[in-house]
N, C-alpha and C positions, 0 to 999 in steps of 0.2 A: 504494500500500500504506500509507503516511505517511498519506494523507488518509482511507484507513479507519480505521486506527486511531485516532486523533484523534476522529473520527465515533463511534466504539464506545465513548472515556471520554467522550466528550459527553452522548450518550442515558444520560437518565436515568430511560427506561419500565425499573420493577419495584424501584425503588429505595424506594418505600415498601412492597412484600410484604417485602423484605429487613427492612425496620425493624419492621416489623409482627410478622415473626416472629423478630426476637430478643427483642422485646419480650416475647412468650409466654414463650420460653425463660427468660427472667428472670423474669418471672413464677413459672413453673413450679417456677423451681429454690426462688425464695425459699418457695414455699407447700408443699415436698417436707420440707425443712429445715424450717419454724414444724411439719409434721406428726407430724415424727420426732420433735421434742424435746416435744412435747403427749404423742404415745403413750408417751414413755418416763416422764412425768412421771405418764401416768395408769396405767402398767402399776405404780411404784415405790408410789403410793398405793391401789392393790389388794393390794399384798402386803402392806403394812402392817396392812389391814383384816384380812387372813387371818390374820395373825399373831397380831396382838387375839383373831380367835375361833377361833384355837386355846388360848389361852391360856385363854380364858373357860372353852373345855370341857373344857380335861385339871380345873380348879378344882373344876367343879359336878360333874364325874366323880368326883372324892376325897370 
C-alpha cells in the first residue's frame, strides 16, 4: 500500500493540464477585471456625453 502511494506522488502524467489550466484561470480572471473596469470607464464617459447634450438642448430649446 506504502509503495503505491509513493508511486501515485511520483507520477507526474497530467501535471502540466493542471498548470495549463490554472494558467487560463489567471488569465481569465485578470482579463474579466481589465473588462469591468474598461466598461465602467466607458459606461461613466457616455453619461457625461449625454449630459452635455442634454444640456445643449434644454439651451437651443429656450
Amino acid at each position: 500500500m506504502t509503495a503505491q502511494f509513493k508511486d501515485f506522488l511520483a507520477d507526474e502524467r497530467g501535471q502540466d493540464v493542471v498548470e495549463y489550466s490554472l494558467l487560463l484561470v489567471l488569465i481569465g480572471t485578470v482579463a474579466m477585471i481589465y473588462l469591468t473596469g474598461l466598461g465602467l470607464n466607458i459606461s461613466q464617459f457616455l453619461q457625461q456625453i449625454g449630459t452635455k447634450l442634454e444640456l445643449v438642448s434644454n439651451v437651443s430649446a429656450d
